[in-house]
Structure formats: C-alpha cells, structure tokens
BAGU-55086 format. One line per 8 residues: number of its first residue (from 1); their letters; for each residue x negated, y negated, z negated of C-alpha. Coordinates in Angstrom, 1 decimal, decimal comma, m for minus. Last residue first. Layout:
N
NUM) A) X/Y/Z  ...;
This chain:
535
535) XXXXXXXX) 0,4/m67,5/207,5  m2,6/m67,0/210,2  m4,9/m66,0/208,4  m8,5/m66,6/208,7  m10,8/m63,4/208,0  m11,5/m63,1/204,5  m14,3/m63,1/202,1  m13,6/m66,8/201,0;
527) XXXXXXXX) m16,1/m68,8/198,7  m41,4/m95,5/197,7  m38,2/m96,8/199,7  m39,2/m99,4/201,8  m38,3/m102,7/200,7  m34,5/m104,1/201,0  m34,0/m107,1/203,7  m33,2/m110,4/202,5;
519) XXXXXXXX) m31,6/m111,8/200,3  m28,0/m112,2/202,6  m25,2/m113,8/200,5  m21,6/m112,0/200,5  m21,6/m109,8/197,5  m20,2/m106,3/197,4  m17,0/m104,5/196,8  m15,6/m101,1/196,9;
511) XXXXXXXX) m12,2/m101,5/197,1  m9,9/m100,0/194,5  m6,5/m101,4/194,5  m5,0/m98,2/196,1  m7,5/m95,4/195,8  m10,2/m95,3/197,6  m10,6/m92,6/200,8  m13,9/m90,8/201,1;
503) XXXXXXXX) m13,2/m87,8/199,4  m10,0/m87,2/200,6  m7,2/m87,8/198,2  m5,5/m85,6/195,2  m2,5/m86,5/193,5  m1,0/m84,1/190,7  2,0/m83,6/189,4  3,5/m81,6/186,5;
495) XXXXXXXX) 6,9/m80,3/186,6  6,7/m77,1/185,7  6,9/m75,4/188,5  3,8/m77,5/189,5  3,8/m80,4/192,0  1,0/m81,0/194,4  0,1/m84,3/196,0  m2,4/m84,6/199,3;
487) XXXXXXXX) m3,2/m88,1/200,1  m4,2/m88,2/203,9  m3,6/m90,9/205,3  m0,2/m89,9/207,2  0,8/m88,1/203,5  0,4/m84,8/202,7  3,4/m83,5/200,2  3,3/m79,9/198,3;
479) XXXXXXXX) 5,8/m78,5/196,0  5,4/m75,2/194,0  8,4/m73,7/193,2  7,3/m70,4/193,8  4,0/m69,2/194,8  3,5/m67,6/198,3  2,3/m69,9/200,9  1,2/m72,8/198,1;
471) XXXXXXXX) m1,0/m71,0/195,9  m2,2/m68,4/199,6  m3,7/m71,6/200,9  m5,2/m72,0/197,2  m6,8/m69,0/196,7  m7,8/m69,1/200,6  m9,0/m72,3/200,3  m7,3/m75,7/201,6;
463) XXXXXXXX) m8,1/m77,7/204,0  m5,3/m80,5/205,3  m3,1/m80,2/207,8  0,2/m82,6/209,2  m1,9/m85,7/209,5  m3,7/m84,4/211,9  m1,2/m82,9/213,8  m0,1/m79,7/214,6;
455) XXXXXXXX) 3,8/m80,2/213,8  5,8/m79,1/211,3  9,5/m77,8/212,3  9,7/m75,6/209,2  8,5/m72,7/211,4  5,2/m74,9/211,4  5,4/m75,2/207,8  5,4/m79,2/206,4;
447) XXXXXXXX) 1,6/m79,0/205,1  0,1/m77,3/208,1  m3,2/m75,4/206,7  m6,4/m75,4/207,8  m8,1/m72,5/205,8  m11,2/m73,3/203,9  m14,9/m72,1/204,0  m16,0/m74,9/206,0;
439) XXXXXXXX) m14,2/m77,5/203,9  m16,5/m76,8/200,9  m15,0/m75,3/198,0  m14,3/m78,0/195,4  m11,3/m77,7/193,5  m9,7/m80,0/191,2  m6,8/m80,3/193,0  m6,0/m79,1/195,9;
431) XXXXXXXX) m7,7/m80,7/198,9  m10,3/m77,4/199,6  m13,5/m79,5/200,6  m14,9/m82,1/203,0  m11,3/m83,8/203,7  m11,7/m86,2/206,4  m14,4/m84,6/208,3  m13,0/m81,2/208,0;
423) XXXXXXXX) m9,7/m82,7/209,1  m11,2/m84,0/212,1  m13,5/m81,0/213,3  m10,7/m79,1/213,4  m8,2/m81,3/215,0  m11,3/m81,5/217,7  m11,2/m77,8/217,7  m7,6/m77,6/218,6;
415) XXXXXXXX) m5,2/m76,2/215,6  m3,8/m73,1/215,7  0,0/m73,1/216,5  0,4/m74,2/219,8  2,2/m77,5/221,1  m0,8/m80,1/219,8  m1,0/m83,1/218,2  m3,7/m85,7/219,7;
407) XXXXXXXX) m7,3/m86,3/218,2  m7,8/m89,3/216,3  m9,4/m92,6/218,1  m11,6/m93,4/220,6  m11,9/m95,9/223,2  m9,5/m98,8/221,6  m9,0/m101,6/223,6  m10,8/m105,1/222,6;
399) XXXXXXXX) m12,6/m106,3/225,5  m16,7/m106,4/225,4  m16,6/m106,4/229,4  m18,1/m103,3/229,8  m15,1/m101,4/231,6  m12,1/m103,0/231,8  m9,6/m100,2/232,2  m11,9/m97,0/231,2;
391) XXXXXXXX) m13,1/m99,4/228,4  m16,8/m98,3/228,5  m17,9/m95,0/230,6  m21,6/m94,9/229,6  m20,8/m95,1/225,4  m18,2/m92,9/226,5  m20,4/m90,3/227,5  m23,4/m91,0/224,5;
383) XXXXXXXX) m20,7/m90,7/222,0  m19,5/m87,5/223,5  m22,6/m86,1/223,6  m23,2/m87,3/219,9  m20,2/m86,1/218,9  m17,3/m87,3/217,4  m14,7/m87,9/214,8  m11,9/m90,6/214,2;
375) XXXXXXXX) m10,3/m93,0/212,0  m11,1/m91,9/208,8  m9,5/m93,5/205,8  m12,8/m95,2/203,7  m10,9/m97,9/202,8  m13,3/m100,0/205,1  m12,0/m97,5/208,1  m14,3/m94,5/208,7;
367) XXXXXXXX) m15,9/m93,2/212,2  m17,3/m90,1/211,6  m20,1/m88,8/213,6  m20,8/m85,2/213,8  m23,9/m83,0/214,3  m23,8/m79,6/215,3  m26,2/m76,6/215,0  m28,5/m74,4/216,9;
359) XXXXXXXX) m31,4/m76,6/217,3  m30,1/m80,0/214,8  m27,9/m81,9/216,4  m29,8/m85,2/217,0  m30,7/m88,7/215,3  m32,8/m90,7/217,8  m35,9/m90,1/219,8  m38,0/m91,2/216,8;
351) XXXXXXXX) m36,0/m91,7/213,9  m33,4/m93,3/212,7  m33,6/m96,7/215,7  m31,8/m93,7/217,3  m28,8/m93,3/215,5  m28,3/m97,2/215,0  m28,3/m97,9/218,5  m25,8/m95,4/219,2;
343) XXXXXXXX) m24,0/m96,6/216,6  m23,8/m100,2/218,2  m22,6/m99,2/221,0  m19,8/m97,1/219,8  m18,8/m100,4/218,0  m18,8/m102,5/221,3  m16,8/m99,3/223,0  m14,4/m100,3/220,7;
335) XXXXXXXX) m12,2/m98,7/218,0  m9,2/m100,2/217,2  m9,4/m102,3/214,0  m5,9/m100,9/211,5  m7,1/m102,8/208,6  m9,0/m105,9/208,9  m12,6/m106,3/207,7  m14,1/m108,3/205,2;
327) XXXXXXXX) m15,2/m106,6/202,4  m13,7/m107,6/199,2  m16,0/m109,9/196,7  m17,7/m109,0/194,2  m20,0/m111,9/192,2  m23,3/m112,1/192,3  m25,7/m111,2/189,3  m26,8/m107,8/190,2;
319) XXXXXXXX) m27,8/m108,7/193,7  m26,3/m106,4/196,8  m28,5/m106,3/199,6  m29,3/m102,4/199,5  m25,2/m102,2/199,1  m24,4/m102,9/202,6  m23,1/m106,5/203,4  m19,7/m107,4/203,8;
311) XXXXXXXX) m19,0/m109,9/206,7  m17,3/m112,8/205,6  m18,7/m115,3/208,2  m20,7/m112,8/210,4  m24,7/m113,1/210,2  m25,1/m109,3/208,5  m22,7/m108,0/210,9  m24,6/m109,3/213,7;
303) XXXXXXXX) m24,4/m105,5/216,0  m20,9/m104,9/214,6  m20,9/m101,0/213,3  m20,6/m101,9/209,7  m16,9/m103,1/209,6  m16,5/m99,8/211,2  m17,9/m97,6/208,3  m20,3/m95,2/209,7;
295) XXXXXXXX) m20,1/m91,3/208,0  m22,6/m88,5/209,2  m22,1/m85,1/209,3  m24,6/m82,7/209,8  m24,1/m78,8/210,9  m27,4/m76,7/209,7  m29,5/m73,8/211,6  m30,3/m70,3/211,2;
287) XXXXXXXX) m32,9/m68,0/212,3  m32,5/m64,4/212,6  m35,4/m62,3/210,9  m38,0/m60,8/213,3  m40,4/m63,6/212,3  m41,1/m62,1/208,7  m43,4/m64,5/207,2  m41,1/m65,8/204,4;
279) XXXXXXXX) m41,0/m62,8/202,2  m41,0/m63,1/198,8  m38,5/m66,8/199,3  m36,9/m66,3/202,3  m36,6/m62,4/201,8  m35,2/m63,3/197,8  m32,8/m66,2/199,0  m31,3/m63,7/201,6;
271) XXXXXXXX) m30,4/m61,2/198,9  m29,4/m63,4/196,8  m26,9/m64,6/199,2  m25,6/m61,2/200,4  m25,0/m60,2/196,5  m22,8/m63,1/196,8  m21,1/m62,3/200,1  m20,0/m58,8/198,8;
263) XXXXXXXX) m21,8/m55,9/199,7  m19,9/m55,1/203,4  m23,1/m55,3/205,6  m22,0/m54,3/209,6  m23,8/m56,8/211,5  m20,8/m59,7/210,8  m22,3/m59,8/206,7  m26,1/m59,7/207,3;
255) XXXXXXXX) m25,3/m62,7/209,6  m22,5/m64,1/206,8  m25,6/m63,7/204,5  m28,0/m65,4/206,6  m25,7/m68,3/207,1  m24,8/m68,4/203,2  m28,7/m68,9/202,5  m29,3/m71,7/205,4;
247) XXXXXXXX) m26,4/m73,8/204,0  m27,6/m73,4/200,5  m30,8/m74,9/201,2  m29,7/m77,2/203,7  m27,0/m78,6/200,6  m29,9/m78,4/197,8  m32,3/m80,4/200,0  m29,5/m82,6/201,1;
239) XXXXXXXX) m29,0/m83,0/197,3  m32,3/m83,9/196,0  m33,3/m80,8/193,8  m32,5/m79,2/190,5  m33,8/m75,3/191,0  m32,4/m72,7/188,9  m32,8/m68,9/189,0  m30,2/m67,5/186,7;
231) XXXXXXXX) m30,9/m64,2/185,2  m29,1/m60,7/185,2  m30,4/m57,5/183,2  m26,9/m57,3/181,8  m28,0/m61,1/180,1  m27,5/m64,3/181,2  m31,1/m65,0/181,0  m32,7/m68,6/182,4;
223) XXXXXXXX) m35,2/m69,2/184,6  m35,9/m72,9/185,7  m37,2/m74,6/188,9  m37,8/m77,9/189,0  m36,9/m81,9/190,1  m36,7/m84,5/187,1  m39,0/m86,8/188,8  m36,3/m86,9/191,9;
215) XXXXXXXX) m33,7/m88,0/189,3  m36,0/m91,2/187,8  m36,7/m92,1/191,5  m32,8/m91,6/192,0  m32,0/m94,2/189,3  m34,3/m96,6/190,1  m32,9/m96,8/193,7  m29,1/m97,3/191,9;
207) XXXXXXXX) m30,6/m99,8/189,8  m31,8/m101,9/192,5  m28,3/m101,5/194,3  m26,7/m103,3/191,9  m23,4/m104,2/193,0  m22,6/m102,5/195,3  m24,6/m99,3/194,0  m22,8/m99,3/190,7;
199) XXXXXXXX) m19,6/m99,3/192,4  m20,1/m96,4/194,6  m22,1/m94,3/191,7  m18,4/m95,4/189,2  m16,4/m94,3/191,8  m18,3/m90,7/192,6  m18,9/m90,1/189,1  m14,6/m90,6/188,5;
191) XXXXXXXX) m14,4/m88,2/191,8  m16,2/m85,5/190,0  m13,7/m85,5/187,3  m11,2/m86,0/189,6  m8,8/m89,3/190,2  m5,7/m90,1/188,9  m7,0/m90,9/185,4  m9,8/m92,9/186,6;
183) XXXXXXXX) m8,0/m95,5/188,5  m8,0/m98,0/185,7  m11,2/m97,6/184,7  m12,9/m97,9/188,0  m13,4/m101,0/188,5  m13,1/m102,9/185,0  m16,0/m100,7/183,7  m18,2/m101,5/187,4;
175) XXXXXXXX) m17,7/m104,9/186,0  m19,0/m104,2/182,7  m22,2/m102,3/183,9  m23,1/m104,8/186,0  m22,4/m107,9/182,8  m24,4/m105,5/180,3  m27,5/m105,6/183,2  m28,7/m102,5/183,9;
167) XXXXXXXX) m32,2/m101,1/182,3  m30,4/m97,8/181,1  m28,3/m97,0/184,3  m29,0/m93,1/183,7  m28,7/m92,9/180,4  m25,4/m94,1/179,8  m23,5/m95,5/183,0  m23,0/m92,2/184,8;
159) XXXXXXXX) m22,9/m90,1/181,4  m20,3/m92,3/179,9  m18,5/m92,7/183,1  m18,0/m89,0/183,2  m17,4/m88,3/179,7  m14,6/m90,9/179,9  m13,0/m88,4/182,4  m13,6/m84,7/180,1;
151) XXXXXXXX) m12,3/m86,6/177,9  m8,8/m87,5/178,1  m8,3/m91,3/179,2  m5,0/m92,9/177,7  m5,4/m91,2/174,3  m6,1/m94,0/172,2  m9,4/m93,3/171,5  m10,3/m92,4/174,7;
143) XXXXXXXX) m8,5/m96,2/176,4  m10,4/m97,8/173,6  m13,8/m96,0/174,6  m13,7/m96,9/178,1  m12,7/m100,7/177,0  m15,5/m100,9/174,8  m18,3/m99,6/177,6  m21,3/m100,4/176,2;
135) XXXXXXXX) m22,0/m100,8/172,5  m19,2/m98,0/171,5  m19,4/m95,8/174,3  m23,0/m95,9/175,1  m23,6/m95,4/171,0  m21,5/m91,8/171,3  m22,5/m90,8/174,5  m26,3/m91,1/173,1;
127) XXXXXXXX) m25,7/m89,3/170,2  m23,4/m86,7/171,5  m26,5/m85,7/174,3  m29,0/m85,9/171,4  m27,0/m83,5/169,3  m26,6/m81,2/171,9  m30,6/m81,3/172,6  m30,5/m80,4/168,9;
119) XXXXXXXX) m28,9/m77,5/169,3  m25,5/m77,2/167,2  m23,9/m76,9/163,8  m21,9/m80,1/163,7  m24,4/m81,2/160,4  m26,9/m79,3/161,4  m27,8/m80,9/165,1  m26,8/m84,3/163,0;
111) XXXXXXXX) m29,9/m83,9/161,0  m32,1/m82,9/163,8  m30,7/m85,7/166,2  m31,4/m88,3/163,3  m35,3/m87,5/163,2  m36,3/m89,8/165,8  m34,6/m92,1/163,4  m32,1/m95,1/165,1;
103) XXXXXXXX) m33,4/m98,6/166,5  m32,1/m98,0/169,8  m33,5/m95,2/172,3  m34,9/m91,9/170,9  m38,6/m91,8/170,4  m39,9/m88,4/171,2  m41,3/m89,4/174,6  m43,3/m92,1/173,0;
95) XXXXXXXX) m45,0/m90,0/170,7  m43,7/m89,6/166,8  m45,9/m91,0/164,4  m48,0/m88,3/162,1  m50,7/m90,1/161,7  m50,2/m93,9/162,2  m50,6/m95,6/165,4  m46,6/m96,5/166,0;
87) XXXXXXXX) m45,2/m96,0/162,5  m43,6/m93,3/160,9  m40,0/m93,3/160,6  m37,5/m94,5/157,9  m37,6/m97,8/159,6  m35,8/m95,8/162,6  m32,4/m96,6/160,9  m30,6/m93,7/159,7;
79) XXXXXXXX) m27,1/m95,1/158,2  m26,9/m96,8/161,7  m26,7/m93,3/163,2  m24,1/m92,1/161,0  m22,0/m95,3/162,1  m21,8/m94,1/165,7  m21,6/m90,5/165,3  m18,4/m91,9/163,5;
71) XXXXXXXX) m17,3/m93,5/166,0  m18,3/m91,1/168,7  m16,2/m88,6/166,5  m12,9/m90,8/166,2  m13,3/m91,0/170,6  m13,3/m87,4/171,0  m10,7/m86,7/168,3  m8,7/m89,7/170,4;
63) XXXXXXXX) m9,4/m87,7/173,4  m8,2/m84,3/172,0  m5,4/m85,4/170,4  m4,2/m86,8/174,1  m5,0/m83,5/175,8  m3,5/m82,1/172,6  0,0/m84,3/173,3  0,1/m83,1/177,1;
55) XXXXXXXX) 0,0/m79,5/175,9  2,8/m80,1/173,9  4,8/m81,9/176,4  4,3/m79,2/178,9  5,5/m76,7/176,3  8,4/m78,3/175,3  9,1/m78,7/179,0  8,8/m75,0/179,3;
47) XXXXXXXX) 11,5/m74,7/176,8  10,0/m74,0/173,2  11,9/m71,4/170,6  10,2/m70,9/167,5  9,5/m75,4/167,1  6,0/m75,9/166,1  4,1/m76,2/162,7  3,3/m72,4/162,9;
39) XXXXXXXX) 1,1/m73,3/166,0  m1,0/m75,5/164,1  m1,2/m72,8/162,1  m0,2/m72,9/158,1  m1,8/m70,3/155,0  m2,9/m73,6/153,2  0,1/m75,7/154,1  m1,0/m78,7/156,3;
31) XXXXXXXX) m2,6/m82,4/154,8  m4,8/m80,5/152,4  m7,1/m83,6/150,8  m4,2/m85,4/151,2  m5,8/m88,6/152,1  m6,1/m91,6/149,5  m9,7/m91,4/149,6  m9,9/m91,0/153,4;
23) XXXXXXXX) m8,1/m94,5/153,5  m10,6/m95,9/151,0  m10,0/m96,8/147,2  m10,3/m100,0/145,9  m13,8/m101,0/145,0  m14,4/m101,0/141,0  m16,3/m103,8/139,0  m16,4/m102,2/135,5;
15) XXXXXXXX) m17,0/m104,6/132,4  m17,0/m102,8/129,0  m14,5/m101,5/126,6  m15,8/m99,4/123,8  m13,1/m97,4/122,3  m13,8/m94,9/118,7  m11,7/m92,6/117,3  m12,6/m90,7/114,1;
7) XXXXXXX) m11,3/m87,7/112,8  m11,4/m86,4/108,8  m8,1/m87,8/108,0  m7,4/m91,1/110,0  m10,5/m93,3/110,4  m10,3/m95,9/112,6  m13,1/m97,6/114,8;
C-alpha cells in the first residue's frame, strides 16, 4: 500500500480461473438498428425474383430457427433431470400417466410452457419433437437445421416416428429415415406421413398394428367453441368410419340440395348430421349408400406368391430385423386372366359371399403396378365376366396375353365413364399441389387443351377442383405438364415449380420394400357448388 497525500491505494492480486467467453457472449447484444425491420434491411426496389429468392431464404431461416430451438429445448431439458421429482410411492409423486418419457421433470413442460409463453400441452408437443429429433432421427434434424427440409416436412416424420412408433427398434426407425428423407422435399406434407406409414409398415409391421390399437383407444367426441354462437363437434375415428361417415352426410346434403334446397352445401351437411344423429328413426328419409375402391398390387395377385423365389411378401410378414429388399416384380406385366383369378378369390375368401357393391353404390377394383402406377380399373361384374371369358384367343390355358388394361381414348370431348372411373382411381383428389379435395368433387380436366389438339386419354386428364380447374383455364402464365404416368407439375408466373404425383405412385428411387423370408402367417387382429363445366 502507498500513501500519497491523504489517499491510499491498495491491490490484492489473487488466483482467478476464468472460462473464455461463449459465442452468445461475444454477440452484439443488438445485431440490427434499434428502430430497423427486417424488411427495412432489404433492397427498395425487388424484382419478382428478388422476391422469390427472399421468400425461399425465410423458408430456409425458418427451418434452421426450427432446428436451433429443438436444440436448445434439447439441452433445457437435460438441465431438468427427473431426479428433481418425487419419487415413485411417495406422497405427492406424479401418476404414471403424468410421467413424461426420458429421464426429464414432469414439471419441465410447465416451465418451458412460460418460458415460450404457451399451453403446456404445446410445450409437451415441442418437447417431445425436440428430443425425437435430436436422439432419433440425426439426419432429419441435420437436413432442418441446415435449411434443406423446411419444417412443416421434418414435422411430419417427427410426429410419425416420435410418439407414435415409441417401442421401435433405433435400427427400424433409421432405415425408414434413409427412405424417405431424401424424397421428402418433393413430396406433400401429407404425402411425407404417407411414406414414412408405408415404410414403417414394411418393415415392421408389428409396430404398425401397435400403433393403430394405441389410435383406436384415442377415439371420442369433443366440443369445442369457435365463438359467434358456433362450435365444433369433433369425433376422431378409424378412418373408413370417418370416410362412410362423411360420405353418407354429403350424399344427404346433395339430396336436400337436387330437391330444390339452395343453403349452401355446408349448412346442408350439418343439417343432415343433426337429423341422423337427433333423429335417427325417421324412415321416410332417403337412404344413401357408399362407392368403395379397393387397390391389389399385381405382384400380389399370383395364387403362390408367398412360395415364389423373390416374391415380396405383404408387410404383416415383415420382421423388424431383416433386411429390405426390392419387390420382385417386372415392370410393364400384362394383365392376365390368372391374376383376375386370383382376385376373385381373394374378394370372396373377405367375407362371406364375397366383397360386394354396397346396395346403391359401386365398388371398384384397381389393379396397381409394384410402383403403385395403375394399370387398370374394374368392376366386380366385369371381373366376374372376364374371369368366365379367359384369354378371348386362348381361353383358359394360363397364357400370358393381357385381358384388361386402361380404357381407350376417345373422339368426343367428355370423357367415357370408364376414363372416369380410371383417373379417379389413379388420382383420389384434386392433383394440384397441396390440395386435397376428393377426386369425386373434381373436374376432369385435359392437360394439353382439347382445342390445343389434346386428346381424351388417360394420360391426357387428371382431377382437379373447380378453384384449381379454373387456376389453370384462366390464370396467366401458369404452366401445367401431366406426364403418361401421371406426374402432374405446375409452374408459377414466378417461376416456382412444383411436382405433384398420384397418391399411390412412389417417387423415383423409392420402392417400398420388405423382406423375403416367410414367418409365418400374422395373428388375428385383436367442396365444389357448381355444375361441371365444360371449359
């Protein structure tokens, strides 16, 4: 110590062990101007490709912001282990359905619910996305946090192999990962589910079962408000329930509707739903009826296909541990009067007196390559007839000519009722993309115009909803090209394209795959207002 004057100054030095400082220490603190935008940041004048680019670059933000917070959700979670909780059999522990999974605090969920200022079912749901995505799926999560796979996509085969496949082996869930990742970005959101359900049930068809029971246990009916005196009935359901259900509600509207009732079809609907439901004794009411459509892969419809050397088996047989293999089956197979056959006897060993049209309705059958390209429609009549006829040149001597295949092009305009019933089959819903209006409400439209020199031909039409029938009539610079199989792909004014395939049709390089070894048999199970144009 030194005096100088009357002050005195004084330094102690003692041992200090400091940690460099961390990236978020070093940070501006204010990385933008305090009074900036986002949008002030950007260029005054912007061409339209300035603008696509931009938006491109915050889909891209957006995922890695998406894959930063399921990091960090991540980490907070192991900062609150569940040692902090009360034990099992002590007062005050939490009950078995209260426990979250992994080793984190039953309580975390409540802390993070404030922390992003949300419910804490929201919390939950971010939780568990978070640690799927980091422990589970490490290449899903790398492509998010890159930017290669926008959200809303790696959302879907978070929540398909999250939850929901809990109990799956690590090595399943990897290789349905490898799948479908790299096809997800050209396909739909729902189409992503669809991939990842396909390959899950290949290859672990166990888990798929398990997962349904555990769905089915979730069924009921909910109320919720939605305010202006309006609520939401909701009933979660299995979904040929849900689809019957709906089906027999929009065919008592569109009766109500054709005897003279012009309240729009969705008033119509609830109407119907409150007779059937408040009122289901009343006989003088007009009965409806459902139209079926069922799908048999070809490679399936060979009576020893379980025997054959190569021969894919059906998913119930899959094993979790074997290895995928392709399906065995040859592009381009005619089909045979051996393979009509055989789905004859399949229809009727379904129930007694075999599968039928329903009273009223329709039942199709749709005949699907192993790609899952259709190859042709029928009906059960017409299965039966030809089933009797045979080859109409060799008759039933199990030769190779084709019996059945697409229906023919047509001279006139309107499309034949076998077209029709084709191109429904194929597509299922409006093919633009994105949307998902059934393929009964949409318009069948000729992709190269007709006074274009476009034929009526299968693989000249595709479905498409009014809205969207009318997007691609009227809108300029729009540009729409169907090819034979069916891939649909839309280009915006802007440049932007899109690609959007039927339903049941993989994507190149994606085959849905299954193992070769038989195990043995599976146990039992325990809108559009309009008339139609023409345009």
């Amino acid at each position: 110590m030194s005096v100088v004057g009357r002050f005195a100054v004084g330094v102690s030095v003692l041992p200090v062990d400091v940690a460099p400082p961390t990236a978020w220490e070093l940070a501006d603190p204010e990385p933008w101007p305090v009074a900036a935008t986002l949008v002030e940041m950007l260029p005054p004048r912007r061409t339209e490709a300035d603008v696509v680019a931009v938006l491109g670059q915050i889909t891209a933000a957006e995922a890695m912001l998406a894959g930063l917070r399921a990091q960090v959700v991540t980490e907070f979670a192991a900062l609150r282990p569940d040692t902090w909780d009360r034990r099992p059999a002590r007062p005050g522990a939490a009950a078995d359905a209260d426990e979250p999974a992994g080793a984190v605090s039953e309580f975390f969920a409540d802390e993070l619910a404030l922390v992003l200022n949300c419910s804490r079912t929201e919390a939950t749901t971010v939780t568990e996305r978070s640690t799927t995505l980091i422990e589970s799926l490490p290449a899903t999560f790398a492509a998010l946090a890159e930017g290669r796979l926008d959200w809303p996509r790696a959302r879907a085969i978070t929540a398909e192999l999250g939850q929901p496949a809990r109990g799956t082996d690590p090595a399943v869930i990897g290789a349905v990962e490898d799948a479908v990742l790299p096809h997800a970005s050209g396909l739909s959101v729902r189409g992503v589910r669809e991939a990842v359900r396909r390959e899950l049930a290949a290859r672990d068809a166990a888990a798929s079962e398990r997962r349904r029971r555990d769905a089915q246990r979730g069924a009921d009916v909910r109320l919720r408000p939605v305010g202006d005196g309006m609520s939401e009935l909701v009933a979660t359901m299995p979904a040929e329930l849900a689809a019957a259900c709906r089906h027999v509600v929009d065919a008592a509207a569109r009766a109500a509707r054709s005897a003279g009732d012009e309240r729009p079809l969705g008033m119509l609907r609830v109407g119907a739903l409150g007779d059937l439901l408040l009122d289901p004794w009343d006989t003088e009411r007009e009965s409806v009826t459902a139209h079926l459509t069922v799908t048999a892969p070809l490679n399936a419809l060979t009576p020893d296909r379980f025997l054959d050397q190569g021969a894919g088996l059906p998913s119930v047989f899959a094993r979790p541990q074997a290895v995928a293999e392709p399906t065995g089956a040859v592009d381009g197979t005619p089909i045979t009067a051996a393979h009509l056959r055989e789905l004859l006897t399949q229809l009727d060993a379904l129930c007694p007196g075999g599968l039928q049209a329903p009273p009223g309705g329709s039942l199709t059958l749709a005949i699907t390559d192993p790609d899952g390209a259709l190859l042709a429609t029928t009906t059960r009549r017409e299965l039966q007839r030809l089933v009797r006829r045979g080859c109409p040149t060799h008759g039933h001597t199990g030769c190779r000519c084709a019996v059945l295949d697409r229906p023919p092009a047509t001279g006139a305009y309107s499309p034949t009722a076998a077209q029709r019933r084709w191109v429904q089959a194929r597509d299922r819903t409006c093919r633009h993309p994105g949307c998902a209006t059934r393929a009964g409400w949409s318009d069948l439209d000729h992709a190269v115009a007709r006074s274009c020199g476009g034929a009526t031909a299968c693989e000249n039409l595709c479905c498409l909803c009014r809205r969207h029938h009318r997007l691609k009539t009227f809108a300029p610079r729009w540009r729409h090209t169907l090819t034979p199989d069916g891939t649909l792909t839309v280009t915006t004014p802007s440049g932007v394209t899109r690609t959007s395939r039927p339903p049941g049709l993989r994507p190149p390089g994606l085959r849905l795959t299954g193992p070769r070894v038989l195990t043995g048999p599976p146990p039992p199970p325990p809108d559009p207002d309009d008339d139609p144009p023409p345009f």
